[in-house]
TIDRENVEX-598419 format. One record per atom (N, C-alpha, C): atom name; x negated, y negated, z. Coordinates in steps of 0.001 Angstrom, whole numbers, plus 500000, padded with zeros to 6 digits. Each point is the difference from the previous one (the first is absolute). Last residue first. Layout:
% TIDRENVEX-598419
CA; X; Y; Z
...
***
This chain:
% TIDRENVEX-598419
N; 527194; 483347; 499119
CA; 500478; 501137; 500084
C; 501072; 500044; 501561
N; 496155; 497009; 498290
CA; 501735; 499303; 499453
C; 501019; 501477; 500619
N; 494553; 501043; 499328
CA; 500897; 498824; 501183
C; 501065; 500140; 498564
N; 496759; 503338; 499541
CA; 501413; 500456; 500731
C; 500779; 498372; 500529
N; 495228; 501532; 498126
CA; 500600; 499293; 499030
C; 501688; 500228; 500577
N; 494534; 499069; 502103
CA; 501421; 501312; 500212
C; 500630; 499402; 499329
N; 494402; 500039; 501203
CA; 501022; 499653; 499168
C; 501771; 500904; 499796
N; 494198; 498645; 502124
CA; 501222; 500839; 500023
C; 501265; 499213; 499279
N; 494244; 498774; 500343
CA; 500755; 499881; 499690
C; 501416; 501108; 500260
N; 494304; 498258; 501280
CA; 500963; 501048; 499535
C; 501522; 499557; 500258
N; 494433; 498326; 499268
CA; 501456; 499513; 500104
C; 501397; 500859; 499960
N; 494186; 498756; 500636
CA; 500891; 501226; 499441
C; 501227; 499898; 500376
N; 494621; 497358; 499011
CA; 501274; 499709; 500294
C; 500928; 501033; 499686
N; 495509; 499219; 498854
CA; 499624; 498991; 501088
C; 501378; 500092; 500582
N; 496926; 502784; 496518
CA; 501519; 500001; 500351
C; 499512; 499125; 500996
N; 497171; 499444; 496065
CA; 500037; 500630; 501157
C; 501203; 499752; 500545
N; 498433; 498087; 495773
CA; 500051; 501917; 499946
C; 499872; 500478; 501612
N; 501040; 495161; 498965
CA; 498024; 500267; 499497
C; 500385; 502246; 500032
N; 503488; 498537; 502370
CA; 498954; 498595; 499892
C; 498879; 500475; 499695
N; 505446; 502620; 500792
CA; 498554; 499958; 499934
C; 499262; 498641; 499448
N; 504587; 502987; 502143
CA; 499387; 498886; 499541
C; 498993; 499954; 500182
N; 504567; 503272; 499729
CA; 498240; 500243; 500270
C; 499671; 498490; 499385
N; 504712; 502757; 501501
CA; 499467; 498517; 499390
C; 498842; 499983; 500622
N; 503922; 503582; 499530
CA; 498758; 499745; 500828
C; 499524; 498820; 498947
N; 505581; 502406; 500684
CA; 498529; 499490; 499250
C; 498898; 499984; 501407
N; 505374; 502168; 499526
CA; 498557; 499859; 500666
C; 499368; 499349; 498929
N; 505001; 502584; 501173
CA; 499278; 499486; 498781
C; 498858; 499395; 500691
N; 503082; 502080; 502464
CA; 498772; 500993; 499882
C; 499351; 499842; 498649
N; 503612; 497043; 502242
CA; 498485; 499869; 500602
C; 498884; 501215; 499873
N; 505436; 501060; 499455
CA; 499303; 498493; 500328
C; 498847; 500375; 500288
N; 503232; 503154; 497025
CA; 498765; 500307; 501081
C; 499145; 498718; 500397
N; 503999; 499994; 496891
CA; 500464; 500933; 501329
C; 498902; 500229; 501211
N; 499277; 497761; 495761
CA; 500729; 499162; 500766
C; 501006; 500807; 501270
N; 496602; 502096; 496725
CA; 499236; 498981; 500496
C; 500924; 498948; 501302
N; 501755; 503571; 496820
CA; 499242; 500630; 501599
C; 499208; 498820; 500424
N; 502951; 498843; 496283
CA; 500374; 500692; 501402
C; 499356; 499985; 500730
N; 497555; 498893; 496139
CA; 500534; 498752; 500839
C; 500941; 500631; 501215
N; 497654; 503419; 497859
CA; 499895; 499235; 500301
C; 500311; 499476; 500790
N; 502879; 501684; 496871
CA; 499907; 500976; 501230
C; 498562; 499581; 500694
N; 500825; 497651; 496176
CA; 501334; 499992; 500713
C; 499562; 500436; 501068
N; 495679; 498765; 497741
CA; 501291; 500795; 499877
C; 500969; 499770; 501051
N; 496365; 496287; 498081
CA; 500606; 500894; 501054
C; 500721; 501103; 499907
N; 496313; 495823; 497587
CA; 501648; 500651; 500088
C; 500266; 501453; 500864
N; 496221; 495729; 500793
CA; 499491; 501927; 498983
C; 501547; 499773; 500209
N; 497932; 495375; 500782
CA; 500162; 500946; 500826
C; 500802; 501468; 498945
N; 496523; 495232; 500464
CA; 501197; 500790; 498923
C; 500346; 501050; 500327
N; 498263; 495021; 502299
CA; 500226; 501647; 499905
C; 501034; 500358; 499431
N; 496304; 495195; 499940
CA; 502048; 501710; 500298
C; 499373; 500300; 500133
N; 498289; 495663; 502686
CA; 499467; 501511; 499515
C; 501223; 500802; 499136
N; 498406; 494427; 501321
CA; 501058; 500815; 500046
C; 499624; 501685; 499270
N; 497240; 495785; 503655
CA; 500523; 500713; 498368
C; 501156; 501388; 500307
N; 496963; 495404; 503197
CA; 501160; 500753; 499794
C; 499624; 500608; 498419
N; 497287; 498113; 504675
CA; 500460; 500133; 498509
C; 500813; 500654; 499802
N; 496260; 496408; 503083
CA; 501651; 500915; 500104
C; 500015; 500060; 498237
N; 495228; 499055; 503227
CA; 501012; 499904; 498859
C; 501085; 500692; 500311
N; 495585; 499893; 501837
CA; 501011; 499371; 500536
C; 500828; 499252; 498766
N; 496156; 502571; 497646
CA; 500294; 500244; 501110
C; 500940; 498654; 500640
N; 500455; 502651; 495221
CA; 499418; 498830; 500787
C; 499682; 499458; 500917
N; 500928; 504279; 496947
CA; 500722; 499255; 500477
C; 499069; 499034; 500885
N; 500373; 503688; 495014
CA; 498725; 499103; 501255
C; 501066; 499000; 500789
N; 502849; 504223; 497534
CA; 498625; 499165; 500067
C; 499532; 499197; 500859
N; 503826; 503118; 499478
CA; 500154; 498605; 500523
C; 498918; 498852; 499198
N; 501656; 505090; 498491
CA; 499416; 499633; 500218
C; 500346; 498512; 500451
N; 502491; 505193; 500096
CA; 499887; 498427; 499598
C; 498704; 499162; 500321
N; 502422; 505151; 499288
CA; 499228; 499197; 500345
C; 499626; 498778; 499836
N; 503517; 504141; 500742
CA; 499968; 499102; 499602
C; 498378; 499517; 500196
N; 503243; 504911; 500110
CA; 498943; 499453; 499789
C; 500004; 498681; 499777
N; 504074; 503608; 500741
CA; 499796; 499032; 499156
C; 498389; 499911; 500896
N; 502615; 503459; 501436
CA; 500358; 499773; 499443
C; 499402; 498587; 499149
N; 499039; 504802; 502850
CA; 499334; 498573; 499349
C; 500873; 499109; 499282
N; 501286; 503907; 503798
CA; 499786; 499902; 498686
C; 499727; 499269; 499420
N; 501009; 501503; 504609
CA; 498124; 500284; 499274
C; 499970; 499234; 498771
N; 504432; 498282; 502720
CA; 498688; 500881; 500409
C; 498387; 499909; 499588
N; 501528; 496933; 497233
CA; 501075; 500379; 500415
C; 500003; 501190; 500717
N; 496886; 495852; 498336
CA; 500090; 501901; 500503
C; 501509; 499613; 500262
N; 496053; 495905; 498060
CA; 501264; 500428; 500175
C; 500542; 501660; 500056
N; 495296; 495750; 500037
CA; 500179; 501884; 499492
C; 501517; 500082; 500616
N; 496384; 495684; 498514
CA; 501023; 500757; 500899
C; 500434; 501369; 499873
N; 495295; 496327; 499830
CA; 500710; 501604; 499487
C; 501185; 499835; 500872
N; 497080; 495098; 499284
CA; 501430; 500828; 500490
C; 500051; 501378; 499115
N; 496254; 496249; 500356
CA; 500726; 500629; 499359
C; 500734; 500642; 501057
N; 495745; 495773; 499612
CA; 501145; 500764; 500516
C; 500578; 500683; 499438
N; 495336; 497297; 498969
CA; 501190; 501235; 499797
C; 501119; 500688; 500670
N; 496852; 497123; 502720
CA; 499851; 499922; 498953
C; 500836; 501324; 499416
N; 500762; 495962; 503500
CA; 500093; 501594; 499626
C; 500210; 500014; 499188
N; 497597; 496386; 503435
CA; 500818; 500218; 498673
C; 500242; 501393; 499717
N; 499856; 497422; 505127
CA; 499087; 501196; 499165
C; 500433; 499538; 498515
N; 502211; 498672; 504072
CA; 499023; 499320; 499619
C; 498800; 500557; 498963
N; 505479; 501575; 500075
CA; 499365; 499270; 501324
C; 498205; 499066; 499088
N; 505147; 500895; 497601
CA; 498589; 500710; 500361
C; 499447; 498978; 500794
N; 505526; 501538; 499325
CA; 498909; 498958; 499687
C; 498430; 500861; 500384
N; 505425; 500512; 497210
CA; 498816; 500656; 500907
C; 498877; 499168; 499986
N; 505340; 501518; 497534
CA; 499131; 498776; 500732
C; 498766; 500746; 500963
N; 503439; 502288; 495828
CA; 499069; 500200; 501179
C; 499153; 498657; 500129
N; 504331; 502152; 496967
CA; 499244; 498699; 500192
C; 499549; 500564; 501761
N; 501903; 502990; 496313
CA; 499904; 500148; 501262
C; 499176; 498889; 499634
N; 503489; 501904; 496378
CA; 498724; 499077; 500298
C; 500206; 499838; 501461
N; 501906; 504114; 496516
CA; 500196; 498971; 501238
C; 498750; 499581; 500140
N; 502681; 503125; 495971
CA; 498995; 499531; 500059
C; 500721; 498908; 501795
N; 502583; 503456; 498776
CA; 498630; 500385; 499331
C; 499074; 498814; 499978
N; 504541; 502005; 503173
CA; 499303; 499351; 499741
C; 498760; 499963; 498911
N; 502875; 503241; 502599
CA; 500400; 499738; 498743
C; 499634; 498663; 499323
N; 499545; 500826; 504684
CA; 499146; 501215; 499138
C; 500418; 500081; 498571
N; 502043; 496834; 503125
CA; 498930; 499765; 499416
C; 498900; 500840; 499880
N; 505116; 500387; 501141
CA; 499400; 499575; 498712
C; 498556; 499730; 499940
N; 501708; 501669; 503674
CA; 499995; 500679; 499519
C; 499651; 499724; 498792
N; 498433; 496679; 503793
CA; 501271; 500898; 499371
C; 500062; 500962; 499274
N; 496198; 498576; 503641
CA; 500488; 499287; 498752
C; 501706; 500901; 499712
N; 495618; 499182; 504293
CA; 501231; 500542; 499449
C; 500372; 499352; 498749
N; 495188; 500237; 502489
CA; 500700; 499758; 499335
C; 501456; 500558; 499637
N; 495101; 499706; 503600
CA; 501155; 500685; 499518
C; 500613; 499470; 499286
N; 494392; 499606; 501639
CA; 501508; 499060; 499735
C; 500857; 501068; 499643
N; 494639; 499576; 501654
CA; 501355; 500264; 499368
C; 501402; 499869; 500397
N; 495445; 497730; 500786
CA; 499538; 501121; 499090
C; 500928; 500890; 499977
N; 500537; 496252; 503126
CA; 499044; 499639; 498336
C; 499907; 501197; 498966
N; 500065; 501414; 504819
CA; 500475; 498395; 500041
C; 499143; 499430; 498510
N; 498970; 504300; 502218
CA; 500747; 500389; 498685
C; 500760; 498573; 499555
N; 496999; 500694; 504118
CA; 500100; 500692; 499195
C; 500260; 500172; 498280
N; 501311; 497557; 504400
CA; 498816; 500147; 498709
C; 499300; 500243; 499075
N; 505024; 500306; 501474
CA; 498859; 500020; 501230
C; 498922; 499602; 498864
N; 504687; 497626; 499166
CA; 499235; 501192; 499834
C; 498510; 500000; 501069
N; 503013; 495943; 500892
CA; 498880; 500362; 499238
C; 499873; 501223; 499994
N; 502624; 497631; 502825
CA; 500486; 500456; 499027
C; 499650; 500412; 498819
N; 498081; 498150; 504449
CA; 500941; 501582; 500389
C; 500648; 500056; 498634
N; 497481; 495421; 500450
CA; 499206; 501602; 499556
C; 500713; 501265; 500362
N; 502715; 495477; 498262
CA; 499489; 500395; 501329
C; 499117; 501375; 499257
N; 500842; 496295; 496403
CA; 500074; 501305; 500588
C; 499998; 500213; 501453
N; 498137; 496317; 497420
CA; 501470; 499836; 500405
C; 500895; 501243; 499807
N; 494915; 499467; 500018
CA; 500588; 499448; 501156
C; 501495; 499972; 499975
N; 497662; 500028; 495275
CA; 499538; 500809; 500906
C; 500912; 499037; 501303
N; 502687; 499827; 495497
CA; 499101; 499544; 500377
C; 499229; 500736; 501650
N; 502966; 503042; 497033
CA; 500608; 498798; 500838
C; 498478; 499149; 500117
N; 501089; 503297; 495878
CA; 499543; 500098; 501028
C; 499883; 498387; 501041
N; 503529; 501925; 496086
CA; 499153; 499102; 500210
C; 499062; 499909; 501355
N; 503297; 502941; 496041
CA; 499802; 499551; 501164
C; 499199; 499202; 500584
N; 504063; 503001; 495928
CA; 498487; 498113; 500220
C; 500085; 499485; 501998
N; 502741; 503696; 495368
CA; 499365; 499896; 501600
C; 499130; 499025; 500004
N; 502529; 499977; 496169
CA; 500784; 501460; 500704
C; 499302; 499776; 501111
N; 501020; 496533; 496176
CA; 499184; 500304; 500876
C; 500378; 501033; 501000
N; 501060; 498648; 494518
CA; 500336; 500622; 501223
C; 499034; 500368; 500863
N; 500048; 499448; 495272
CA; 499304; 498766; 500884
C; 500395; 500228; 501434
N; 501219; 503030; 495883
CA; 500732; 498780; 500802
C; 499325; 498658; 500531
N; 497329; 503536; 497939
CA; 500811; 499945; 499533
C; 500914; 498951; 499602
N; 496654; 501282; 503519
CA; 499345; 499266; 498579
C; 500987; 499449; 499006
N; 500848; 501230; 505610
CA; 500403; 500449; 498580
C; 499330; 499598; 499069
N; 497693; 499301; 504901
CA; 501075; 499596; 498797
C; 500193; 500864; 498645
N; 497319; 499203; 505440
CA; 500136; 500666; 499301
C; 501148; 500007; 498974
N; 495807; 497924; 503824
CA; 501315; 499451; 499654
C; 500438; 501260; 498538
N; 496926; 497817; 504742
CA; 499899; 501383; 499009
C; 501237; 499430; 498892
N; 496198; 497579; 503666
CA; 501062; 500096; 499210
C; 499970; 500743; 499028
N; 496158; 499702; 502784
CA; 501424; 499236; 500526
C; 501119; 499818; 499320
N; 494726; 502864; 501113
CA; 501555; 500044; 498728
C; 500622; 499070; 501114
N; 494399; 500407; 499634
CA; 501298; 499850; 501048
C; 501633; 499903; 499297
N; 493756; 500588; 500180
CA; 501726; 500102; 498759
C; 500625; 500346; 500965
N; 495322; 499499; 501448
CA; 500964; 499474; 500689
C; 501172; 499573; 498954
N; 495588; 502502; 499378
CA; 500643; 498933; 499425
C; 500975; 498798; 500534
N; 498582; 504285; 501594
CA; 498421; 499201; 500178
C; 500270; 498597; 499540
N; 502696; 504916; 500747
CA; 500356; 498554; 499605
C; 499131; 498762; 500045
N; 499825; 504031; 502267
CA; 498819; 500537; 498673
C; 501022; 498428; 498883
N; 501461; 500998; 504880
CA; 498975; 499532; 499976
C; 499160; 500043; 498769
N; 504075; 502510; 500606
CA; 500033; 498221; 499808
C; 499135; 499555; 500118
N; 498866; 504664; 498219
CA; 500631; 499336; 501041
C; 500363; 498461; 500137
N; 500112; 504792; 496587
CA; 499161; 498792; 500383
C; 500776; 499752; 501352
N; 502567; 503057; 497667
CA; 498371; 500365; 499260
C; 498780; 499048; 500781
N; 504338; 501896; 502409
CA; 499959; 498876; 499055
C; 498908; 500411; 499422
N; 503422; 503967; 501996
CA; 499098; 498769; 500353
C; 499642; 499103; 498741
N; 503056; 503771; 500386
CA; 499607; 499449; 500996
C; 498914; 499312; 500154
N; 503052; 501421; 496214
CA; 500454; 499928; 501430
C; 499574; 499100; 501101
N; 498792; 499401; 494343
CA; 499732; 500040; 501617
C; 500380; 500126; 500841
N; 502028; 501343; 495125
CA; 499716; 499040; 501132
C; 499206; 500702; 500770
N; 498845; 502441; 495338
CA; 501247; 499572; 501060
C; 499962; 498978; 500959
N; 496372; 500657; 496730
CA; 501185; 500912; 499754
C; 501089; 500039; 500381
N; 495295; 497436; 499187
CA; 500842; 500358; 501005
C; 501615; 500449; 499647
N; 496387; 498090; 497067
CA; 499761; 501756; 499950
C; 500805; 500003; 501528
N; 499580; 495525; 498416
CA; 500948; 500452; 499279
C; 499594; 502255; 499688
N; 497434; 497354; 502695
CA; 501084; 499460; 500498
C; 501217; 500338; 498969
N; 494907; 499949; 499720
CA; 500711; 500957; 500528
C; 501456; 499699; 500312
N; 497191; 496875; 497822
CA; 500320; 501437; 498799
C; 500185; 501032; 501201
N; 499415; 495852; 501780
CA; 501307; 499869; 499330
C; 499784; 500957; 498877
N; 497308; 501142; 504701
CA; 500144; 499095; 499004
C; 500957; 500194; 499082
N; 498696; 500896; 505340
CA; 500621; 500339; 499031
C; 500063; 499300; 498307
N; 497856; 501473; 505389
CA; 498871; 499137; 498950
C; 501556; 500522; 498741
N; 499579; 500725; 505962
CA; 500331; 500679; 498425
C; 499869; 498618; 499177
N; 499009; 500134; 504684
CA; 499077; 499327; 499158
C; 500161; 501044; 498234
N; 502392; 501096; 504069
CA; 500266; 498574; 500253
C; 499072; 499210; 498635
N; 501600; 505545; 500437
CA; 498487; 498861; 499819
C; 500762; 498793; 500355
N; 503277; 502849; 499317
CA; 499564; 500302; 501363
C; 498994; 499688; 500337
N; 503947; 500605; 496411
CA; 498927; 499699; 499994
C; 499737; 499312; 501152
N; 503388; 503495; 497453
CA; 499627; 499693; 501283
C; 499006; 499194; 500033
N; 503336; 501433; 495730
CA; 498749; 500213; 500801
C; 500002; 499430; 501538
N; 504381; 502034; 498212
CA; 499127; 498688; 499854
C; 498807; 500288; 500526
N; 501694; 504480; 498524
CA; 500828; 498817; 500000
C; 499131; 498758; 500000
***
């Protein structure tokens, strides 16, 4: 099943990342500390291409205006998120995810995004996006599709009967080194 990785000083590069086969159960590839960059997501935002239809858009609260008891443990604070959508938007084919994000004092060179999308074990789509060179104490935004694969009937069912056993992993890398691992769940049952 998922590998296990158990070096603190595992070394992953963006030609391994598309040989991972299934989600990461259990653990991350890196640590928040391998963020050297200080990339920071503050705004997500997700739309029909189609319509123009904004289906989810969130906005990370300026720092301090959180109490700290509502902060994920540390763990994992930043590095994943749950999503509900409707049933229609597996019948979706093309969606633009606008991603805000600032960089701390460093520049980051080459940035890229592997995403990898499972349904359980089963791979379903591959993305990779490149950001390029970002600037250090800078804010940025771009808009990423995704073209997402057509579905069988029986599928989209089992996908919307079984919440959250859809999954990604979001591998980020600077210069060919993962500096960032983002895991993702997904349930297509709201309105229901």
């Amino acid at each position: 099943r998922s590998p296990n990785v158990s070096d603190p000083h595992c070394f992953v590069l963006p030609t391994l990342a598309p040989l991972v086969s299934c989600p990461l159960d259990v653990c991350y590839l890196c640590s928040p500390k391998d963020n050297v960059f200080g990339i920071e997501f503050t705004r997500f935002k997700i739309r029909d291409l189609d319509t123009g239809t904004i289906l989810f858009e969130i906005t990370k609260p300026p720092h301090g205006n959180v109490p700290c008891d509502k902060w994920p443990n540390e763990s994992t604070a930043g590095r994943f998120v749950r999503y509900q959508f409707t049933p229609a938007f597996l019948r979706l084919r093309t969606v633009g995810a606008t991603v805000e994000f600032s960089v701390g004092s460093k520049p980051v060179p080459a940035f890229r995004m592997i995403e990898r999308h499972y349904f359980g074990d089963q791979l379903l789509k591959s993305f990779d996006f490149d950001f390029g060179f970002c600037i250090p104490n800078s804010r940025n935004s771009v808009e990423q599709v995704y073209e997402f694969p057509a579905l069988s009937d029986s599928l989209v069912e089992e996908m919307i009967a079984r919440p959250y056993l859809t999954r990604s992993d979001s591998f980020y890398f600077a210069n060919g080194v993962l500096v960032m691992h983002n895991k993702a769940e997904y349930a297509y049952n709201g309105g229901q």
